[in-house]
ZAVEX-343297 format. One record per residue (C-alpha): residue number from 1; residue in one letter; z, y, x. Coordinates in steps of 0.05 Angstrom, whole numbers. Each point is the difference from the previous one (the first is absolute). Example, Ala and Ser with C-alpha at 12.3 -4.5 7.8 and 13.67 -1.06 7.14 Angstrom:
# ZAVEX-343297
<atom 1,a,<156,-90,246>>
<atom 2,s,<-13,69,27>>
***
This chain:
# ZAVEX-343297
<atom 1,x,<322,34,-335>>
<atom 2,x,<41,64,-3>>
<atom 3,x,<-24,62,30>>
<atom 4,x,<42,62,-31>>
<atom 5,x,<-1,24,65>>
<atom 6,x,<-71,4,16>>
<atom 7,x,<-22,62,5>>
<atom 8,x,<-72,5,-40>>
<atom 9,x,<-59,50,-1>>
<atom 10,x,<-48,22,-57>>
<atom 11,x,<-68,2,11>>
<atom 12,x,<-43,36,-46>>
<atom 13,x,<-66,-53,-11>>
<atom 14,x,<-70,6,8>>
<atom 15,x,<-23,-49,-45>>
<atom 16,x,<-80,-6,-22>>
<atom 17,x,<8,-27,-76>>
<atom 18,x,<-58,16,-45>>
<atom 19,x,<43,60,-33>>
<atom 20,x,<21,19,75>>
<atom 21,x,<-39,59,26>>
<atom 22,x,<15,-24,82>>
<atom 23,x,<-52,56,15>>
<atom 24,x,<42,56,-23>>
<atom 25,x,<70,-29,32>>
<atom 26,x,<-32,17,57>>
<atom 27,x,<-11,62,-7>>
<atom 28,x,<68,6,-30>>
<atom 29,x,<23,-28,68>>
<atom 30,x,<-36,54,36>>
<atom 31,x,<26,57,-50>>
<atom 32,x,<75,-17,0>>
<atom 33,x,<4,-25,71>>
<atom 34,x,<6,-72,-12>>
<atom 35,x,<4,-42,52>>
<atom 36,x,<31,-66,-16>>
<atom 37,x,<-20,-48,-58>>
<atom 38,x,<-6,-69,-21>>
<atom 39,x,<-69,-27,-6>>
<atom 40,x,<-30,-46,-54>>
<atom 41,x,<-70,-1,15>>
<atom 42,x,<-5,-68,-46>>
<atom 43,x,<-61,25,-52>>
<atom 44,x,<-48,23,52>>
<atom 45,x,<-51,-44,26>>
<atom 46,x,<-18,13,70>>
<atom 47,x,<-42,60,-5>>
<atom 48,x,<48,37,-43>>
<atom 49,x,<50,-24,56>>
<atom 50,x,<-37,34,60>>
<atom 51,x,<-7,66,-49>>
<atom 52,x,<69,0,-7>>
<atom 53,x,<26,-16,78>>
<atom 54,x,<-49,59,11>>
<atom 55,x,<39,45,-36>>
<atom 56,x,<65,-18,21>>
<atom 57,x,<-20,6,71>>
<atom 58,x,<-10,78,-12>>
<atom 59,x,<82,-6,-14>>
<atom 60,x,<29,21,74>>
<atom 61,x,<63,-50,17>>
<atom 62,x,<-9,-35,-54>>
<atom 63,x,<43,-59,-11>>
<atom 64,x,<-1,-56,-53>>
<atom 65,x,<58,-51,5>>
<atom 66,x,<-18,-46,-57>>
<atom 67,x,<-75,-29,-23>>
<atom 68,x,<-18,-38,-50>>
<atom 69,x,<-59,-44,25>>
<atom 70,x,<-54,-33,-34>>
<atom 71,x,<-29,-75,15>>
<atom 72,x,<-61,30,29>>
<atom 73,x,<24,46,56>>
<atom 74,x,<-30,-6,69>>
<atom 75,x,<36,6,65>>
<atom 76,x,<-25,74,14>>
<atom 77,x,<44,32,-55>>
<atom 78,x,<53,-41,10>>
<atom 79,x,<8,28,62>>
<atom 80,x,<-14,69,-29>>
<atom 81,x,<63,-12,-38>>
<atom 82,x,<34,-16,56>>
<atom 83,x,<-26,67,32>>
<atom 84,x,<38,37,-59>>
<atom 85,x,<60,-35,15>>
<atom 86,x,<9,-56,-54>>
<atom 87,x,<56,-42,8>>
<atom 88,x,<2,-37,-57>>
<atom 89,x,<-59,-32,-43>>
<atom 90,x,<-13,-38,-59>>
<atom 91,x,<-44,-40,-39>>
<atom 92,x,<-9,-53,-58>>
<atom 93,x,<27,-65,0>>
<atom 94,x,<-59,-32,2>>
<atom 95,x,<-33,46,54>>
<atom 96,x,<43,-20,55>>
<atom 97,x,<-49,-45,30>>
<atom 98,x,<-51,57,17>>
<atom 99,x,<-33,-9,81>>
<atom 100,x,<29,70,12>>
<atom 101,x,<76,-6,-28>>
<atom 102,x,<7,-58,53>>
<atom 103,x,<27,33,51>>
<atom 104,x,<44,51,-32>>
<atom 105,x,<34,-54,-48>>
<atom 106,x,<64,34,34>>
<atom 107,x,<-9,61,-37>>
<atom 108,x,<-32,-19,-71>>
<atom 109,x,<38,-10,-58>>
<atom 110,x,<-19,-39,-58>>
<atom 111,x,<-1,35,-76>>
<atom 112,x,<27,-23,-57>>
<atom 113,x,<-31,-10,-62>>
<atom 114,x,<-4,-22,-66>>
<atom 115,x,<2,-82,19>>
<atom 116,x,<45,-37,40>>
<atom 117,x,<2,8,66>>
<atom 118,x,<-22,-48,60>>
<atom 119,x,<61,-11,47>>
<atom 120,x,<-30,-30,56>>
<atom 121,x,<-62,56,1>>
<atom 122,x,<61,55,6>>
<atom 123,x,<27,-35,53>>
<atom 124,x,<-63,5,37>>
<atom 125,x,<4,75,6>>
<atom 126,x,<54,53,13>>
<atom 127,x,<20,-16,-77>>
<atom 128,x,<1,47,-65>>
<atom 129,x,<-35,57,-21>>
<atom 130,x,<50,22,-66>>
<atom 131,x,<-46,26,-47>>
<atom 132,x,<69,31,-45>>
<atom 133,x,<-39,17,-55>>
<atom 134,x,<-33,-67,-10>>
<atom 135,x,<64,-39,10>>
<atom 136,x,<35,49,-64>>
<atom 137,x,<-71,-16,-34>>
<atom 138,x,<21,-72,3>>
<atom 139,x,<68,1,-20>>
<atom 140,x,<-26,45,-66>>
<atom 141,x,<-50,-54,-21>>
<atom 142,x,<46,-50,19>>
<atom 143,x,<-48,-38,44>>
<atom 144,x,<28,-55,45>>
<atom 145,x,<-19,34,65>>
<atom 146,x,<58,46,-2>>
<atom 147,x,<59,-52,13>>
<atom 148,x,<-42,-32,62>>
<atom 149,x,<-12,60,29>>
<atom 150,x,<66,28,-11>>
<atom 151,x,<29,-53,34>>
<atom 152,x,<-58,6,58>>
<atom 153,x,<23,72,7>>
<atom 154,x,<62,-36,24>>
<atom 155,x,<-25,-36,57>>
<atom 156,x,<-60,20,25>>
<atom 157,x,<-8,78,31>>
<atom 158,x,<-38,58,-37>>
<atom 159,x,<-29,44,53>>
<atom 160,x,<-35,52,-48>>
<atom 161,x,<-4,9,-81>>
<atom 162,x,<-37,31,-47>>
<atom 163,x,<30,44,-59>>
<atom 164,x,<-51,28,-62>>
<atom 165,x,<23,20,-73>>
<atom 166,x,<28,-43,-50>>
<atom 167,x,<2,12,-76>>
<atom 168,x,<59,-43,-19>>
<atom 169,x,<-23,2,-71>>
<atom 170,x,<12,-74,-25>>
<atom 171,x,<-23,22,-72>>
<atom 172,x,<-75,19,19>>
<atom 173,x,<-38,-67,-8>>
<atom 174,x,<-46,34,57>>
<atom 175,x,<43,-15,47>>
<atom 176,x,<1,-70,-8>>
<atom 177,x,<-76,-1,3>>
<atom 178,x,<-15,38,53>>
<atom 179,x,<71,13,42>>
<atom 180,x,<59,49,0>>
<atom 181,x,<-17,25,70>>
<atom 182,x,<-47,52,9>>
<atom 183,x,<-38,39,58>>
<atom 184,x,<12,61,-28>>
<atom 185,x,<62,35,-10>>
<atom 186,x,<0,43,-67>>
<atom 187,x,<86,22,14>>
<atom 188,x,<44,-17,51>>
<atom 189,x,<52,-41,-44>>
<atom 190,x,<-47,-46,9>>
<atom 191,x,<12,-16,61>>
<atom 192,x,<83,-14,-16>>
<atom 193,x,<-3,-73,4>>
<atom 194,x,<-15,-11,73>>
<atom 195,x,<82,26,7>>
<atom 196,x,<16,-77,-25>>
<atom 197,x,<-55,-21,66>>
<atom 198,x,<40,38,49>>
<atom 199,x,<40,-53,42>>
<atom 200,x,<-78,-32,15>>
<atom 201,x,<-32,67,21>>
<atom 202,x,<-30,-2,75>>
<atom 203,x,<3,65,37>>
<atom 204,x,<-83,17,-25>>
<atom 205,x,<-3,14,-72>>
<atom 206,x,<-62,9,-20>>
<atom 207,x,<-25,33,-68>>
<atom 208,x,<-60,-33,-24>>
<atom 209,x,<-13,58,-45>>
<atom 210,x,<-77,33,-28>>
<atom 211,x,<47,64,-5>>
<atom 212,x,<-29,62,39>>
<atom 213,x,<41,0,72>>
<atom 214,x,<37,68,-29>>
<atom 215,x,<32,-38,-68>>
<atom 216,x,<16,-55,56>>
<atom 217,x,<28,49,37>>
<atom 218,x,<51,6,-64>>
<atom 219,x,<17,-73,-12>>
<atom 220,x,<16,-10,68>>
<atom 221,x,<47,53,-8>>
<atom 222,x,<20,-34,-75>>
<atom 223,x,<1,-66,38>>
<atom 224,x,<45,19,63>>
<atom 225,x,<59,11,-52>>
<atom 226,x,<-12,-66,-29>>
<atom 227,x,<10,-31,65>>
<atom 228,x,<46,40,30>>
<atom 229,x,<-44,29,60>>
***
């Protein structure tokens, strides 16, 4: 499924990893005027969930096109979501089935991962969430997930993706062990490889980054060129 011609959009990420301080992007928000992110509120439990919302509810005209949901959200903050504007979520393959997600099946896309994926379950929502940096993950360990969901790439639609850091490294054992992608972005060559993803970009790239919101700010710069924004 070509799409050379779509016109795509980098959001700079919230996420809420352990190593993510989500408190302070915040207040980076409020400092340099930021007013459109992608949300991955999928380490907080509930109560770490409200805190958060409560924060970004002091943001004026905020919008947030793209969430990551957990398995255990309630129909309030989907609808808080929807509030901000989202227009495109996503969650694990095996979360689909969640009482909430039911209704909005339209607009959910499913993630890859490392495992094969479930045809029929992606056919039961809007269809892939391109996680880039897990898919290049794959084809560096050589796992047999990346030819089947290459080839799913090809027929079913990606409506949003996520990008973090790779170290391409194939000589650190590490990598093997515990994966070449990583949350945090130590220089923006690592980022390079998602050029070979472009045809399967949607228009909402995501980065899925523990990177303060201002070093974002400079790989979405870095990553425009890649991609020819």
């Amino acid at each position: 499924m070509t799409r050379y011609h779509m016109k795509h959009e980098i959001l700079l990420g919230l996420t809420t990893t352990p190593a993510s301080d989500w408190r302070g992007k915040v207040e980076e928000m409020k400092k340099f005027g930021i007013k459109k992110i992608a949300l991955f509120p999928t380490f907080l439990k509930k109560e770490e969930r409200a805190e958060l919302y409560r924060l970004l509810e002091e943001i004026a005209d905020l919008q947030v096109p793209h969430v990551h949901l957990r398995d255990d959200m309630e129909e309030w903050e989907l609808e808080l979501y929807e509030k901000w504007g989202a227009q495109v979520l996503n969650v694990h393959l095996g979360h689909l089935g969640a009482e909430a997600y039911r209704s909005r099946l339209g607009k959910i896309y499913t993630e890859n991962h490392f495992g094969l994926m479930d045809e029929e379950k992606i056919r039961s929502c809007a269809g892939i969430c391109l996680d880039v940096s897990h898919l290049e993950a794959s084809r560096l360990r050589r796992r047999p997930e990346y030819a089947q969901i290459a080839a799913l790439l090809e027929v079913f639609p990606v409506g949003c993706c996520h990008v973090s850091a790779v170290d391409d490294n194939i000589f650190n054992p590490l990598n093997y062990i515990f994966g070449f992608d990583k949350h945090f972005c130590t220089a923006p060559e690592k980022m390079d490889y998602v050029g070979q993803y472009r045809r399967y970009l949607p228009k909402y790239v995501s980065l899925e980054l523990e990177n303060s919101f201002q070093e974002q700010a400079e790989l979405k710069g870095y990553l425009e060129k890649i991609i020819n924004i």
